[in-house]
N, C-alpha and C positions, 0 to 999 in steps of 0.2 A: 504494500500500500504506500503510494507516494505522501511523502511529508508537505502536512498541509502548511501555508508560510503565511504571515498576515507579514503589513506593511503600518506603521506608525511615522507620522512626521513629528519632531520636536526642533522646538527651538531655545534660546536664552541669553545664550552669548557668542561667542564668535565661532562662526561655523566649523574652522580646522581643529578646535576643542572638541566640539562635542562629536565629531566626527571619527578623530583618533579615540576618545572614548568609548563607541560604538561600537568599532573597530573590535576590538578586543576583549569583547564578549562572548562564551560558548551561547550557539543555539542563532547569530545575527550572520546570518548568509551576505549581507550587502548593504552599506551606507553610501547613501546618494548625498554628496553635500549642492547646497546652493542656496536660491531662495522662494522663501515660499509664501504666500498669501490666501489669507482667508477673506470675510465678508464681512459687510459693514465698515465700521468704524478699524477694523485689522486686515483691512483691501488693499494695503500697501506691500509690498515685499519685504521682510526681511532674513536675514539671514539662521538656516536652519538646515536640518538633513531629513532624509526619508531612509527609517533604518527598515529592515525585510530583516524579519526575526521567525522562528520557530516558537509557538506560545508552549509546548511542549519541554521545550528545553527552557525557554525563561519568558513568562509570563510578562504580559502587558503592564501588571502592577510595579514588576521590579524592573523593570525598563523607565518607570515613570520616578520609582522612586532612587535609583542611580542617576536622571535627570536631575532630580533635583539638587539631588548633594554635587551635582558636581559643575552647577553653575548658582552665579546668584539670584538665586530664585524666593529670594524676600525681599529685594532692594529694587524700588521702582526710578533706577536712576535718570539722568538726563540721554541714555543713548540705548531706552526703550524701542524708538523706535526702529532703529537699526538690530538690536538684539529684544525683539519681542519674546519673553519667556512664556510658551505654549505647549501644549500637547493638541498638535494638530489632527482631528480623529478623520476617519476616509466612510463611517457605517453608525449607525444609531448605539451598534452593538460597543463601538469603541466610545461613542459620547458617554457613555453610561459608566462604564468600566474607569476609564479616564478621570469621570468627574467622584467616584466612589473612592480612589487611590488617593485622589487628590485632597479631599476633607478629610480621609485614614492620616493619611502622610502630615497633615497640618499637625497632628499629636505630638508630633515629634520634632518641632520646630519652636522655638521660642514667638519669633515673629513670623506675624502672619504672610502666609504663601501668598504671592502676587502671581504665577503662571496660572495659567486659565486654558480650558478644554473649548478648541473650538474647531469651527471645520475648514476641513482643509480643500483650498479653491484651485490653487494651483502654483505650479511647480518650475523654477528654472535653473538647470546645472551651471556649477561655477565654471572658469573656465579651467580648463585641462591643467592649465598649468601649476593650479592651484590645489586641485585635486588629491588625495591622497596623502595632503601637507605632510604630519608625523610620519610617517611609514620613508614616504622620501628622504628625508634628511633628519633625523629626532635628534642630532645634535646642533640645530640652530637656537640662537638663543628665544626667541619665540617659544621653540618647542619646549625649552630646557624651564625657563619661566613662568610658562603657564601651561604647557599640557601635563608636563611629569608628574607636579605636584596632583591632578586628576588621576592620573595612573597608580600613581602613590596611593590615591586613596580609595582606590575601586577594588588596590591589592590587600589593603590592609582590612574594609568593610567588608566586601564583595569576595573575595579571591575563590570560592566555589563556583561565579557566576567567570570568572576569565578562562579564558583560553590559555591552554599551554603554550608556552615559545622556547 
C-alpha cells in the first residue's frame, strides 16, 4: 500500500530557517521554500515553505509544534509582514487540526501565540539559487547564526523526530 503524504505550508521567519529545519525531519519527503499567500487581509506574499510530510511518521501536530519553537512565534514585530507566522492549511480537515494544536500548544508558552491557521491561496518558489540554503553551504555565517542554533534545538527537544546523518 502506497504511503499516503499530506502537504502543510508554514511560515514565520525567514524562509532558509524554516526550511533547513524541515529539512531534517524523519517522515518530511520535501520542503518547497518560497512565498506564499493566503486571503483577505494575508493576500500579500510572504515568505514560507510547503513541507510534504508522512502524518504516519510525524503528525500535523508536531510539525506545528517544532514550528513554533523554532521561530518567533509570540512577537508581532515590525517585519510581520514579510515573515507572517502561519500555519497555512490546503482542507477543512487541516483548519481544524491546525487551529486544535495551536490553542494545545499556547499551554506551553508564557506569551501568547501570535501564528494563526489560515488558508493557503497560493504559492511561489524562490529562486534556485537560493534554494536548499543550509544543505548548500551550512558553514556561512547566516547559517552558523541563525539556523544551527534551530538545529540545536530540534536535536536537543525533538531528536526522535530527526533524521539520521
Amino acid at each position: 500500500m502506497a504511503e499516503v503524504l499530506q502537504k502543510i505550508a508554514l511560515g514565520g521567519g525567514c524562509h532558509w530557517c524554516i526550511e533547513a529545519v524541515f529539512q531534517m525531519l524523519k517522515g518530511v519527503t520535501e520542503v518547497k521554500q518560497g512565498y506564499v499567500a493566503s486571503t483577505g487581509e494575508n493576500c500579500n506574499f510572504s515568505e514560507a515553505v510547503i513541507v510534504h510530510f508522512n502524518p504516519k511518521i510525524i503528525p500535523l501536530h508536531r510539525l506545528i509544534e517544532i514550528h513554533l519553537r523554532t521561530h518567533n512565534s509570540t512577537s508581532n514585530h515590525s517585519f510581520r509582514k514579510k515573515y507572517r507566522s502561519a500555519v497555512y492549511y490546503f482542507n477543512q480537515k487541516q483548519k481544524e487540526e491546525g487551529k486544535i494544536a495551536l490553542r494545545f500548544l499556547q499551554n506551553y508558552f508564557e506569551e501568547k501565540i501570535i501564528t494563526k491557521a489560515i488558508p493557503f491561496r497560493e504559492f511561489k518558489a524562490s529562486r534556485e539559487a537560493i534554494q536548499d540554503y543550509y544543505q548548500k553551504d551550512p558553514e556561512k555565517p547566516f547559517c552558523k547564526n541563525y539556523i544551527d542554533p534551530k538545529l540545536k534545538l530540534i536535536l536537543r527537544e525533538f531528536s526522535e523526530n530527526m533524521k539520521k546523518h
